[in-house]
C-alpha positions as CSV (number, residue, x, y, z in Angstrom):
1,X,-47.8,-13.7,46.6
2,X,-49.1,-14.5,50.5
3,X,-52.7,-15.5,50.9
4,X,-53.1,-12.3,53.3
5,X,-52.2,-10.4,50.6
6,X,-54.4,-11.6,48.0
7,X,-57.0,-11.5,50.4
8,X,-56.5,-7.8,50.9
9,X,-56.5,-7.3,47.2
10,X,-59.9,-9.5,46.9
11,X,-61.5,-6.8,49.8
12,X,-60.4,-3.9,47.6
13,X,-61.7,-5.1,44.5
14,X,-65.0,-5.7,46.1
15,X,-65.0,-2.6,48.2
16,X,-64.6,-0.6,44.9
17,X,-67.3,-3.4,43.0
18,X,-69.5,-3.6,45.7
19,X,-72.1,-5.8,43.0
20,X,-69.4,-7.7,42.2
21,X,-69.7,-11.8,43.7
22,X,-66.3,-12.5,45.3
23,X,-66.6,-15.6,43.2
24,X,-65.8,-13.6,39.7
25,X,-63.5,-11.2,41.4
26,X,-61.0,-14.0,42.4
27,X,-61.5,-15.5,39.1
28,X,-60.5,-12.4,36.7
29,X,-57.5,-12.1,39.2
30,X,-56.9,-15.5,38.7
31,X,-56.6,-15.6,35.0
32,X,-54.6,-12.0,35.2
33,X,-52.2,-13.6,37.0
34,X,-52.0,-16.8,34.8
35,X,-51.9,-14.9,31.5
36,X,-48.9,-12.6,33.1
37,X,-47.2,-15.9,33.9
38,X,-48.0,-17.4,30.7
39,X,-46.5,-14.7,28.5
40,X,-43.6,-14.4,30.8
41,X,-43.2,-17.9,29.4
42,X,-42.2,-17.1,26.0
43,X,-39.3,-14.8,24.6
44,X,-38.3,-14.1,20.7
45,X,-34.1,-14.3,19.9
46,X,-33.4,-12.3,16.6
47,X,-31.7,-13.5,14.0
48,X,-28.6,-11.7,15.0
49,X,-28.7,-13.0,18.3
50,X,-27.9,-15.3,20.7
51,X,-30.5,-16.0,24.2
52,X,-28.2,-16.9,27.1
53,X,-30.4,-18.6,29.5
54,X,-29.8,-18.9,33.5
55,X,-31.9,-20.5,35.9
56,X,-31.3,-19.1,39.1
57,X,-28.2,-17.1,38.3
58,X,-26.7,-20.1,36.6
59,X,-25.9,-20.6,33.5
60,X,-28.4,-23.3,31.7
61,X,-28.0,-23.5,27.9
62,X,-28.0,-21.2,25.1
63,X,-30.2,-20.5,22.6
64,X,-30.7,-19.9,18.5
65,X,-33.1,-17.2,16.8
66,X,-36.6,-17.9,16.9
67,X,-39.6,-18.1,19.3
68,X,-38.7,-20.0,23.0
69,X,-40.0,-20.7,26.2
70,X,-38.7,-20.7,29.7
71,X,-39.8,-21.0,33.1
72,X,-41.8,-18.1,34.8
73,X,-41.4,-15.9,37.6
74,X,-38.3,-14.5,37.2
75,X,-36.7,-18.3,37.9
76,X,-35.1,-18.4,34.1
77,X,-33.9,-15.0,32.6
78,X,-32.1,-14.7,29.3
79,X,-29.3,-12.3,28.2
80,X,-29.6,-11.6,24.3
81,X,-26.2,-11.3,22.8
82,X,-25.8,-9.4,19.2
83,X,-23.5,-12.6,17.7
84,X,-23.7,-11.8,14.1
85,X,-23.2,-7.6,14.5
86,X,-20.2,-6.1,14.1
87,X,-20.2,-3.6,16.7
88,X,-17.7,-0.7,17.6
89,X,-15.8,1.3,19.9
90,X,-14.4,4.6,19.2
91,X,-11.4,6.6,20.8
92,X,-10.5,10.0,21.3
93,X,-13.9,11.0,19.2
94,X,-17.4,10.2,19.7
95,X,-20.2,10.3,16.5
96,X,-22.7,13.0,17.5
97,X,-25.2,11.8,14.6
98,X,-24.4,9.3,11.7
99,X,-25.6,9.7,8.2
100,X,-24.6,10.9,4.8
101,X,-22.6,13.5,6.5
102,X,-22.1,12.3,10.3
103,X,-21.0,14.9,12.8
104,X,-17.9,13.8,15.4
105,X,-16.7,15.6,18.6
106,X,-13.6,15.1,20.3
107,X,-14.7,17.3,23.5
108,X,-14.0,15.4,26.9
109,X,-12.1,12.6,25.0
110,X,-8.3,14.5,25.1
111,X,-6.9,12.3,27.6
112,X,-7.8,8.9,25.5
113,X,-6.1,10.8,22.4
114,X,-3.0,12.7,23.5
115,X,0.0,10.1,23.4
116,X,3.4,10.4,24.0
117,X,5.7,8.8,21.1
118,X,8.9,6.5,21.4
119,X,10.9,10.1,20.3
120,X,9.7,12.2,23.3
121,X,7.1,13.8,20.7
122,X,3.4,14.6,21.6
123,X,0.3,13.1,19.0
124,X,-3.2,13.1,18.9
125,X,-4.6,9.8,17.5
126,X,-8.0,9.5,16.8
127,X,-9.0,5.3,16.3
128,X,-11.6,3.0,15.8
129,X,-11.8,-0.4,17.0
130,X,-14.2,-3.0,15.5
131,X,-15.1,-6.6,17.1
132,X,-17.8,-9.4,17.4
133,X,-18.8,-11.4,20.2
134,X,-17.8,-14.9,19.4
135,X,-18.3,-16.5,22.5
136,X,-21.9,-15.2,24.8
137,X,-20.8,-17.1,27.7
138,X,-17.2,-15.9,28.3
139,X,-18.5,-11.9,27.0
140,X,-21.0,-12.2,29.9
141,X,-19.6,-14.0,32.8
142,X,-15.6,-13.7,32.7
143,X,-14.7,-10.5,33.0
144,X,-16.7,-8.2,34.9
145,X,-17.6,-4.5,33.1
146,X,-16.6,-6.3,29.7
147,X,-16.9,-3.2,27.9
148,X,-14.6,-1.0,30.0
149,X,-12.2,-3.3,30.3
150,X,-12.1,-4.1,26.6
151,X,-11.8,0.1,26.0
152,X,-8.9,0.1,28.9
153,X,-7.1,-2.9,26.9
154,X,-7.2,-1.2,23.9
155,X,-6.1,2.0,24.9
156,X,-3.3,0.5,26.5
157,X,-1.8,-1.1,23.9
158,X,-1.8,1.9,21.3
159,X,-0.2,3.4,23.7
160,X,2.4,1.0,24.0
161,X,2.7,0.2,20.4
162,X,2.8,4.7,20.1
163,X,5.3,4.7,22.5
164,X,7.8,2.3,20.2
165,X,7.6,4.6,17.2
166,X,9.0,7.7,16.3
167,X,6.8,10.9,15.7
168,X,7.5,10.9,11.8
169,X,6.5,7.1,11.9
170,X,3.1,7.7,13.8
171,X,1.7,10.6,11.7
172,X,3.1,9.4,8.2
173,X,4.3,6.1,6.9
174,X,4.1,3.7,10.4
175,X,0.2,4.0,10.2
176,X,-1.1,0.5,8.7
177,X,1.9,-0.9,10.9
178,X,0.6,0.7,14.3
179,X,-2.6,-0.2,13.4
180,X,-1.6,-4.2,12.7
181,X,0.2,-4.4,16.0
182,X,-2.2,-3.0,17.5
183,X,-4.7,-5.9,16.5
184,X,-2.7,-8.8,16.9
185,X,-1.7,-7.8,20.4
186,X,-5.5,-6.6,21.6
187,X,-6.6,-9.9,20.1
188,X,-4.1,-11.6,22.7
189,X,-5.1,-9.9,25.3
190,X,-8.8,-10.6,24.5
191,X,-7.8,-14.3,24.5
192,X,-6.0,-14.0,27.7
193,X,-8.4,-12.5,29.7
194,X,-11.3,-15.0,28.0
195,X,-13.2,-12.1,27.0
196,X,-15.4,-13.8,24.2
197,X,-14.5,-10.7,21.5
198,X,-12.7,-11.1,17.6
199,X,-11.1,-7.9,17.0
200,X,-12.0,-7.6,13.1
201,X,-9.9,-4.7,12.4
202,X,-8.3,-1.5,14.1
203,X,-8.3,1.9,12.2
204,X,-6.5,4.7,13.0
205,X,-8.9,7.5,11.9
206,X,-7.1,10.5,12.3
207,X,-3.4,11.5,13.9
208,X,-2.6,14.8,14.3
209,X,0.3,17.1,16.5
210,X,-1.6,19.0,19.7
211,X,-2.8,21.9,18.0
212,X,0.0,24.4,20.0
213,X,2.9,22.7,18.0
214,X,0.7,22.2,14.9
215,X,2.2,25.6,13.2
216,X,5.9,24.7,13.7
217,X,5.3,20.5,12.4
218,X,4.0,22.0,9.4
219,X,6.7,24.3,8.8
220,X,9.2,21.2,9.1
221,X,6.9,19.0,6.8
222,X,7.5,22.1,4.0
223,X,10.9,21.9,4.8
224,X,11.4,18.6,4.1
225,X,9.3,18.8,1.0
226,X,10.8,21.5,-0.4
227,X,14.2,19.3,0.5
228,X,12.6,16.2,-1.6
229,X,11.6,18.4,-4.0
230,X,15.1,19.8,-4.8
231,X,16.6,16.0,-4.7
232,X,14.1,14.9,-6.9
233,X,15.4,17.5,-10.0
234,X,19.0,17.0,-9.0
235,X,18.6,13.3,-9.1
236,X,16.6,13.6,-12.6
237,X,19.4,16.2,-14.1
238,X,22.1,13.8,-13.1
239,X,19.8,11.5,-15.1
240,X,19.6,13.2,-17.8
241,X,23.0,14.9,-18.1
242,X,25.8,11.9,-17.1
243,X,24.2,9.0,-19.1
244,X,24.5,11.6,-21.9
245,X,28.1,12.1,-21.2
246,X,29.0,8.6,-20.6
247,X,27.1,7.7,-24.2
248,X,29.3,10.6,-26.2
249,X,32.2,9.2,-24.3
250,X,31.8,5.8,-25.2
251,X,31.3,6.6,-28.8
252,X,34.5,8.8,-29.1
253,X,36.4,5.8,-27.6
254,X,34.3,3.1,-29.8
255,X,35.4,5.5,-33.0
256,X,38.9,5.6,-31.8
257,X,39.8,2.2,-31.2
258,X,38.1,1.8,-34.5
259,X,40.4,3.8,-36.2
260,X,43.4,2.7,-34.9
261,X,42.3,-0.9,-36.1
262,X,41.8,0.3,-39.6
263,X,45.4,1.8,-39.7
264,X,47.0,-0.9,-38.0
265,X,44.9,-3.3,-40.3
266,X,45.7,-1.1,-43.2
267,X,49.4,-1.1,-42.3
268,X,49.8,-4.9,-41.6
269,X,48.3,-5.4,-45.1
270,X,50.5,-2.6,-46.8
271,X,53.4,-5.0,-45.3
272,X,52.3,-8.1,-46.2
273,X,51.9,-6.8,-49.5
274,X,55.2,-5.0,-50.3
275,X,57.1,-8.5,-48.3
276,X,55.0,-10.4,-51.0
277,X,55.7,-8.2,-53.8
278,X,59.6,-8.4,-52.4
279,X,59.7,-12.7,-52.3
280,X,58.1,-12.2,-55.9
281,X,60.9,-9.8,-56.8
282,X,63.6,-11.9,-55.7
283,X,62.5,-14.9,-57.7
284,X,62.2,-13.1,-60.9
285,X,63.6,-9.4,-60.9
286,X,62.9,-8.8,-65.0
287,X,59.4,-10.8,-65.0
288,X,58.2,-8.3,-61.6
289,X,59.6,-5.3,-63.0
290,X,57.9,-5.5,-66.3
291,X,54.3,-6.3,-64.0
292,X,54.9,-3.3,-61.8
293,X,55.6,-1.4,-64.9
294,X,52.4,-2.4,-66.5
295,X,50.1,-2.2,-63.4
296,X,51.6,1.6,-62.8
297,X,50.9,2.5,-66.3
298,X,47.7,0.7,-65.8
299,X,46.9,3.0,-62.9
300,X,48.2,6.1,-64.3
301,X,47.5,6.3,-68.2
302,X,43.2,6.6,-67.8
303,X,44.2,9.5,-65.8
304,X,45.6,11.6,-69.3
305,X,43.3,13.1,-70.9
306,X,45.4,13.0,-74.5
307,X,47.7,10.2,-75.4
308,X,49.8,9.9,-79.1
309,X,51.4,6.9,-79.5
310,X,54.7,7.1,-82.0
311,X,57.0,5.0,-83.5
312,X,60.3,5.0,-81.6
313,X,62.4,5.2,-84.3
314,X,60.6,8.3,-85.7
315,X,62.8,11.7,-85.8
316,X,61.9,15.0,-85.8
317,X,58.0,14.9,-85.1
318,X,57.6,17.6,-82.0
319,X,57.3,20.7,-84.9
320,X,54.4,18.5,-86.3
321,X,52.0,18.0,-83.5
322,X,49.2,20.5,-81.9
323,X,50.1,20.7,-78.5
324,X,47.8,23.5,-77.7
325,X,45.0,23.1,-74.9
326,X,42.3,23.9,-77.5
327,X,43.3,21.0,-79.1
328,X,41.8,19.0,-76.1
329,X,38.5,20.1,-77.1
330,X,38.0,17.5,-79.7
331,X,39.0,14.2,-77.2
332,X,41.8,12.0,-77.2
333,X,44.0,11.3,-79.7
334,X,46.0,8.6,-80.7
Protein backbone atom coordinates (compact mmCIF):
# COMPACT_ATOMS: atom_id res chain seq x y z
CA UNK A 1 0.00 0.00 0.00
CA UNK A 2 1.39 3.71 -1.06
CA UNK A 3 1.73 6.19 1.64
CA UNK A 4 -0.79 8.54 -0.45
CA UNK A 5 -3.06 5.96 -0.06
CA UNK A 6 -2.94 5.29 3.53
CA UNK A 7 -3.00 8.87 4.01
CA UNK A 8 -6.32 9.13 2.18
CA UNK A 9 -7.63 6.29 4.30
CA UNK A 10 -6.34 8.12 7.64
CA UNK A 11 -8.56 11.45 6.34
CA UNK A 12 -11.54 9.30 5.93
CA UNK A 13 -11.37 7.60 9.07
CA UNK A 14 -11.06 10.92 10.81
CA UNK A 15 -13.53 12.68 8.65
CA UNK A 16 -16.16 10.06 9.72
CA UNK A 17 -14.41 10.09 13.66
CA UNK A 18 -14.01 13.54 13.78
CA UNK A 19 -13.13 13.01 17.97
CA UNK A 20 -10.99 10.55 17.05
CA UNK A 21 -6.77 11.63 17.52
CA UNK A 22 -5.03 10.67 14.29
CA UNK A 23 -2.67 9.13 16.61
CA UNK A 24 -5.16 5.99 17.53
CA UNK A 25 -6.68 5.99 14.12
CA UNK A 26 -3.31 5.03 12.47
CA UNK A 27 -2.73 2.69 15.24
CA UNK A 28 -6.00 0.40 14.98
CA UNK A 29 -5.15 0.39 11.15
CA UNK A 30 -1.84 -0.48 12.01
CA UNK A 31 -2.61 -3.52 14.02
CA UNK A 32 -5.58 -4.43 11.31
CA UNK A 33 -3.21 -4.68 8.91
CA UNK A 34 -0.62 -6.71 11.06
CA UNK A 35 -3.15 -9.15 12.35
CA UNK A 36 -4.42 -9.72 8.45
CA UNK A 37 -0.73 -10.43 7.71
CA UNK A 38 -0.21 -12.47 10.60
CA UNK A 39 -3.04 -14.90 10.02
CA UNK A 40 -2.17 -14.98 6.39
CA UNK A 41 0.91 -16.48 7.93
CA UNK A 42 -0.50 -19.73 9.03
CA UNK A 43 -2.37 -22.51 6.93
CA UNK A 44 -3.80 -26.06 8.27
CA UNK A 45 -2.95 -29.35 5.72
CA UNK A 46 -5.55 -32.27 6.55
CA UNK A 47 -4.68 -35.47 7.12
CA UNK A 48 -5.57 -36.53 3.70
CA UNK A 49 -3.54 -33.95 2.17
CA UNK A 50 -0.61 -32.77 0.85
CA UNK A 51 0.33 -28.43 0.96
CA UNK A 52 2.34 -27.71 -2.28
CA UNK A 53 4.07 -24.60 -1.50
CA UNK A 54 5.44 -21.87 -4.25
CA UNK A 55 7.05 -18.80 -3.65
CA UNK A 56 6.58 -16.64 -6.35
CA UNK A 57 5.13 -19.05 -8.83
CA UNK A 58 7.82 -21.52 -8.01
CA UNK A 59 7.75 -24.40 -6.65
CA UNK A 60 9.45 -24.41 -2.97
CA UNK A 61 8.85 -27.56 -0.88
CA UNK A 62 5.98 -29.66 0.06
CA UNK A 63 4.29 -30.09 3.01
CA UNK A 64 2.68 -32.94 5.54
CA UNK A 65 -0.75 -32.59 7.58
CA UNK A 66 -0.70 -30.36 10.39
CA UNK A 67 -0.60 -26.56 11.30
CA UNK A 68 2.31 -24.41 8.95
CA UNK A 69 3.41 -21.16 8.27
CA UNK A 70 4.45 -19.31 5.25
CA UNK A 71 5.38 -15.97 4.10
CA UNK A 72 2.60 -13.24 3.80
CA UNK A 73 1.22 -11.20 1.16
CA UNK A 74 0.47 -13.37 -1.38
CA UNK A 75 4.53 -14.07 -1.79
CA UNK A 76 3.98 -18.04 -0.75
CA UNK A 77 0.68 -19.75 -1.77
CA UNK A 78 -0.07 -23.44 -1.29
CA UNK A 79 -2.05 -25.86 -3.47
CA UNK A 80 -3.65 -28.67 -1.06
CA UNK A 81 -3.59 -31.99 -2.87
CA UNK A 82 -6.18 -34.89 -1.62
CA UNK A 83 -3.05 -37.68 -1.54
CA UNK A 84 -4.69 -40.24 0.58
CA UNK A 85 -8.47 -40.02 -1.24
CA UNK A 86 -9.46 -42.13 -3.73
CA UNK A 87 -11.24 -40.02 -6.08
CA UNK A 88 -13.27 -40.73 -9.30
CA UNK A 89 -14.29 -40.04 -12.66
CA UNK A 90 -17.32 -41.26 -14.24
CA UNK A 91 -18.32 -41.78 -18.04
CA UNK A 92 -21.25 -41.81 -20.08
CA UNK A 93 -23.32 -41.23 -16.58
CA UNK A 94 -23.15 -38.71 -13.99
CA UNK A 95 -24.49 -39.37 -10.03
CA UNK A 96 -27.38 -36.82 -9.53
CA UNK A 97 -27.36 -37.53 -5.55
CA UNK A 98 -25.50 -40.41 -3.74
CA UNK A 99 -26.96 -42.39 -0.91
CA UNK A 100 -28.66 -45.55 -0.05
CA UNK A 101 -30.35 -45.34 -3.25
CA UNK A 102 -28.20 -42.85 -5.52
CA UNK A 103 -29.96 -41.42 -8.56
CA UNK A 104 -27.70 -41.45 -12.18
CA UNK A 105 -28.46 -39.60 -15.44
CA UNK A 106 -26.94 -40.27 -18.66
CA UNK A 107 -28.48 -36.95 -20.34
CA UNK A 108 -25.76 -34.93 -22.38
CA UNK A 109 -23.18 -37.78 -21.77
CA UNK A 110 -24.24 -39.99 -25.27
CA UNK A 111 -21.29 -39.09 -27.17
CA UNK A 112 -18.73 -40.30 -24.30
CA UNK A 113 -20.89 -43.64 -24.20
CA UNK A 114 -21.86 -44.63 -27.80
CA UNK A 115 -18.86 -46.82 -29.16
CA UNK A 116 -18.34 -48.41 -32.21
CA UNK A 117 -17.04 -52.30 -31.75
CA UNK A 118 -14.16 -54.17 -33.65
CA UNK A 119 -17.47 -56.13 -35.55
CA UNK A 120 -18.93 -52.85 -37.00
CA UNK A 121 -21.62 -53.10 -34.00
CA UNK A 122 -22.87 -50.03 -31.98
CA UNK A 123 -22.67 -50.18 -27.73
CA UNK A 124 -23.29 -48.06 -25.05
CA UNK A 125 -20.76 -48.45 -22.15
CA UNK A 126 -21.31 -46.84 -19.13
CA UNK A 127 -17.68 -46.90 -16.83
CA UNK A 128 -16.03 -45.75 -13.85
CA UNK A 129 -12.53 -44.93 -13.46
CA UNK A 130 -10.91 -44.66 -9.97
CA UNK A 131 -7.27 -43.10 -9.16
CA UNK A 132 -5.11 -41.36 -6.54
CA UNK A 133 -2.73 -38.70 -6.83
CA UNK A 134 0.59 -40.09 -6.04
CA UNK A 135 2.83 -37.50 -7.08
CA UNK A 136 1.40 -33.40 -6.12
CA UNK A 137 4.07 -31.91 -8.07
CA UNK A 138 3.77 -33.72 -11.50
CA UNK A 139 -0.54 -33.63 -10.97
CA UNK A 140 -0.10 -29.80 -10.70
CA UNK A 141 2.55 -28.55 -12.92
CA UNK A 142 3.02 -31.22 -15.94
CA UNK A 143 0.23 -31.31 -17.70
CA UNK A 144 -1.96 -28.42 -18.06
CA UNK A 145 -6.03 -29.04 -17.36
CA UNK A 146 -4.95 -32.43 -15.58
CA UNK A 147 -8.40 -33.41 -15.24
CA UNK A 148 -9.57 -33.10 -18.88
CA UNK A 149 -6.83 -34.50 -20.17
CA UNK A 150 -6.89 -37.50 -17.86
CA UNK A 151 -10.94 -37.91 -18.87
CA UNK A 152 -9.74 -37.54 -22.78
CA UNK A 153 -6.97 -40.34 -22.08
CA UNK A 154 -9.31 -42.52 -20.80
CA UNK A 155 -11.99 -42.25 -23.10
CA UNK A 156 -9.58 -42.90 -25.65
CA UNK A 157 -8.34 -45.89 -24.80
CA UNK A 158 -11.79 -47.71 -24.16
CA UNK A 159 -12.37 -46.84 -27.21
CA UNK A 160 -9.54 -48.34 -28.66
CA UNK A 161 -9.56 -51.37 -26.49
CA UNK A 162 -13.90 -51.47 -27.71
CA UNK A 163 -12.84 -51.20 -31.03
CA UNK A 164 -10.66 -54.72 -30.86
CA UNK A 165 -13.56 -56.72 -29.56
CA UNK A 166 -16.41 -58.13 -30.98
CA UNK A 167 -20.10 -56.99 -29.96
CA UNK A 168 -20.80 -60.47 -28.22
CA UNK A 169 -17.39 -59.94 -26.35
CA UNK A 170 -18.18 -56.35 -25.11
CA UNK A 171 -21.67 -56.87 -23.69
CA UNK A 172 -21.11 -60.56 -22.35
CA UNK A 173 -18.02 -62.47 -21.46
CA UNK A 174 -14.94 -59.81 -22.67
CA UNK A 175 -16.00 -57.47 -19.69
CA UNK A 176 -13.35 -58.06 -16.83
CA UNK A 177 -10.88 -58.35 -19.99
CA UNK A 178 -11.88 -54.78 -21.43
CA UNK A 179 -11.80 -53.51 -18.22
CA UNK A 180 -7.97 -54.89 -17.40
CA UNK A 181 -6.70 -53.48 -20.66
CA UNK A 182 -8.14 -50.75 -20.18
CA UNK A 183 -6.12 -50.08 -16.86
CA UNK A 184 -2.80 -51.26 -17.73
CA UNK A 185 -2.82 -49.08 -20.85
CA UNK A 186 -4.38 -45.68 -19.11
CA UNK A 187 -1.83 -46.35 -16.39
CA UNK A 188 0.94 -46.05 -19.31
CA UNK A 189 -0.34 -43.30 -20.56
CA UNK A 190 -0.58 -41.62 -17.07
CA UNK A 191 3.22 -42.44 -16.72
CA UNK A 192 4.00 -41.16 -20.10
CA UNK A 193 2.58 -37.92 -19.93
CA UNK A 194 3.99 -37.63 -16.00
CA UNK A 195 0.59 -37.01 -14.86
CA UNK A 196 1.20 -37.87 -11.07
CA UNK A 197 -2.23 -40.27 -11.02
CA UNK A 198 -2.44 -44.54 -9.97
CA UNK A 199 -5.29 -45.81 -11.75
CA UNK A 200 -6.71 -48.21 -8.83
CA UNK A 201 -9.20 -49.86 -10.90
CA UNK A 202 -11.52 -49.44 -14.05
CA UNK A 203 -15.20 -50.64 -13.89
CA UNK A 204 -17.31 -51.07 -16.56
CA UNK A 205 -20.75 -50.23 -14.92
CA UNK A 206 -23.17 -50.83 -17.45
CA UNK A 207 -22.97 -51.87 -21.45
CA UNK A 208 -25.88 -51.90 -23.29
CA UNK A 209 -27.08 -51.94 -27.41
CA UNK A 210 -28.48 -48.18 -28.45
CA UNK A 211 -31.87 -48.46 -27.41
CA UNK A 212 -33.25 -48.58 -31.35
CA UNK A 213 -31.58 -52.05 -31.88
CA UNK A 214 -32.18 -53.11 -28.24
CA UNK A 215 -35.57 -55.15 -29.43
CA UNK A 216 -33.87 -57.16 -32.16
CA UNK A 217 -30.28 -58.04 -29.70
CA UNK A 218 -32.67 -59.50 -27.45
CA UNK A 219 -34.46 -61.45 -29.85
CA UNK A 220 -30.94 -63.03 -30.92
CA UNK A 221 -29.78 -63.47 -27.18
CA UNK A 222 -33.29 -65.77 -26.90
CA UNK A 223 -32.33 -67.36 -29.84
CA UNK A 224 -29.22 -68.37 -28.84
CA UNK A 225 -30.45 -69.47 -25.54
CA UNK A 226 -33.10 -71.38 -26.60
CA UNK A 227 -30.10 -72.93 -29.03
CA UNK A 228 -28.01 -73.72 -25.70
CA UNK A 229 -30.87 -74.79 -24.12
CA UNK A 230 -31.71 -77.55 -26.72
CA UNK A 231 -27.76 -78.60 -26.77
CA UNK A 232 -27.68 -78.88 -23.27
CA UNK A 233 -30.64 -81.88 -23.18
CA UNK A 234 -29.27 -83.44 -26.33
CA UNK A 235 -25.82 -83.42 -24.86
CA UNK A 236 -27.27 -84.86 -21.35
CA UNK A 237 -29.57 -87.67 -23.32
CA UNK A 238 -26.57 -88.71 -25.31
CA UNK A 239 -25.23 -88.93 -21.69
CA UNK A 240 -27.56 -90.84 -20.41
CA UNK A 241 -28.61 -93.15 -23.32
CA UNK A 242 -24.96 -94.28 -25.12
CA UNK A 243 -22.98 -94.99 -21.91
CA UNK A 244 -26.00 -97.17 -21.17
CA UNK A 245 -25.68 -98.88 -24.46
CA UNK A 246 -21.99 -99.23 -24.52
CA UNK A 247 -22.30 -100.86 -20.66
CA UNK A 248 -25.16 -103.65 -22.01
CA UNK A 249 -22.75 -104.06 -24.91
CA UNK A 250 -19.81 -104.73 -22.99
CA UNK A 251 -21.58 -107.09 -20.74
CA UNK A 252 -23.06 -109.23 -23.63
CA UNK A 253 -19.54 -109.45 -25.09
CA UNK A 254 -17.82 -109.99 -21.41
CA UNK A 255 -20.68 -112.98 -21.02
CA UNK A 256 -19.80 -114.26 -24.36
CA UNK A 257 -16.24 -114.61 -24.45
CA UNK A 258 -16.95 -116.09 -21.07
CA UNK A 259 -18.77 -118.72 -22.37
CA UNK A 260 -16.85 -119.73 -25.05
CA UNK A 261 -13.96 -120.19 -22.52
CA UNK A 262 -15.97 -122.47 -20.44
CA UNK A 263 -16.78 -124.72 -23.49
CA UNK A 264 -13.44 -124.59 -24.92
CA UNK A 265 -12.11 -125.18 -21.24
CA UNK A 266 -14.70 -127.80 -20.78
CA UNK A 267 -13.77 -129.44 -24.12
CA UNK A 268 -9.91 -129.37 -23.66
CA UNK A 269 -10.52 -131.14 -20.32
CA UNK A 270 -13.17 -133.75 -21.76
CA UNK A 271 -10.02 -134.55 -24.15
CA UNK A 272 -7.43 -134.68 -21.84
CA UNK A 273 -9.57 -136.94 -20.00
CA UNK A 274 -10.85 -139.49 -22.57
CA UNK A 275 -6.63 -139.41 -24.04
CA UNK A 276 -5.83 -140.25 -20.37
CA UNK A 277 -8.47 -142.73 -19.85
CA UNK A 278 -7.17 -144.14 -23.57
CA UNK A 279 -3.11 -144.36 -22.49
CA UNK A 280 -4.65 -146.10 -19.23
CA UNK A 281 -6.69 -148.43 -21.50
CA UNK A 282 -3.85 -149.41 -23.54
CA UNK A 283 -1.68 -150.46 -20.74
CA UNK A 284 -4.24 -152.66 -19.10
CA UNK A 285 -7.41 -153.25 -21.27
CA UNK A 286 -9.07 -156.01 -18.48
CA UNK A 287 -7.86 -153.89 -15.26
CA UNK A 288 -9.66 -150.39 -17.15
CA UNK A 289 -12.64 -152.11 -18.27
CA UNK A 290 -13.50 -153.68 -14.95
CA UNK A 291 -12.97 -149.57 -13.36
CA UNK A 292 -15.18 -148.08 -16.06
CA UNK A 293 -17.58 -150.86 -15.21
CA UNK A 294 -17.63 -150.05 -11.64
CA UNK A 295 -17.52 -146.27 -11.84
CA UNK A 296 -20.70 -146.49 -14.45
CA UNK A 297 -22.50 -148.74 -12.11
CA UNK A 298 -21.31 -146.36 -9.43
CA UNK A 299 -22.97 -143.52 -11.27
CA UNK A 300 -26.04 -145.26 -12.25
CA UNK A 301 -27.22 -147.84 -9.52
CA UNK A 302 -28.22 -144.75 -6.58
CA UNK A 303 -30.41 -143.66 -9.39
CA UNK A 304 -32.90 -147.14 -9.08
CA UNK A 305 -35.11 -146.83 -6.81
CA UNK A 306 -35.44 -150.98 -6.19
CA UNK A 307 -32.56 -153.25 -6.54
CA UNK A 308 -32.74 -157.45 -5.82
CA UNK A 309 -29.65 -158.98 -5.89
CA UNK A 310 -29.80 -162.98 -6.94
CA UNK A 311 -27.72 -165.71 -7.18
CA UNK A 312 -26.58 -166.27 -10.79
CA UNK A 313 -27.07 -169.72 -10.83
CA UNK A 314 -30.69 -169.46 -9.58
CA UNK A 315 -33.51 -170.77 -12.22
CA UNK A 316 -36.82 -169.96 -12.50
CA UNK A 317 -37.26 -166.95 -9.93
CA UNK A 318 -39.26 -164.20 -12.26
CA UNK A 319 -42.91 -166.04 -11.28
CA UNK A 320 -41.70 -165.43 -7.64
CA UNK A 321 -41.01 -161.81 -7.33
CA UNK A 322 -43.65 -158.68 -6.90
CA UNK A 323 -42.85 -156.55 -9.71
CA UNK A 324 -45.81 -154.35 -9.21
CA UNK A 325 -45.29 -150.38 -8.67
CA UNK A 326 -47.17 -150.69 -5.32
CA UNK A 327 -44.55 -152.67 -4.29
CA UNK A 328 -42.24 -149.59 -4.34
CA UNK A 329 -44.17 -148.20 -1.58
CA UNK A 330 -42.42 -150.08 1.08
CA UNK A 331 -38.54 -148.97 -0.16
CA UNK A 332 -35.86 -150.81 -1.59
CA UNK A 333 -35.36 -154.17 -1.57
CA UNK A 334 -32.64 -156.38 -1.68
Amino acid sequence: MAESDFDDVVRSIRSRFPRAAGGGIRSIIILVVLALIGFSMFYTIDPEEIGVVLRLGKYVRSTEPGLHLKLPVGIERVYKVPVQRQLKEEFGFQTVSAGVRSQYTDRGKEAESNMLTGDLNAAVVEWVVQYRIVDPYQYLFRVRNVRSTFRDMTEAVVRRVVGDRTVNEVLTVGRQEIAGLVEEQLQVLCDQYETGIKVDQVVLQDVNPPDPVKPSFNEVNEAQQEREKLINEAQSEYNRVIPRARGEAQQTINEAQGYALQRVNTARGDSARFVAVFDEYRRAPDVTKKRIYLETMNTILPQVQKKIVVDEELKGIIPLLNLEPSSRKGGDDQ
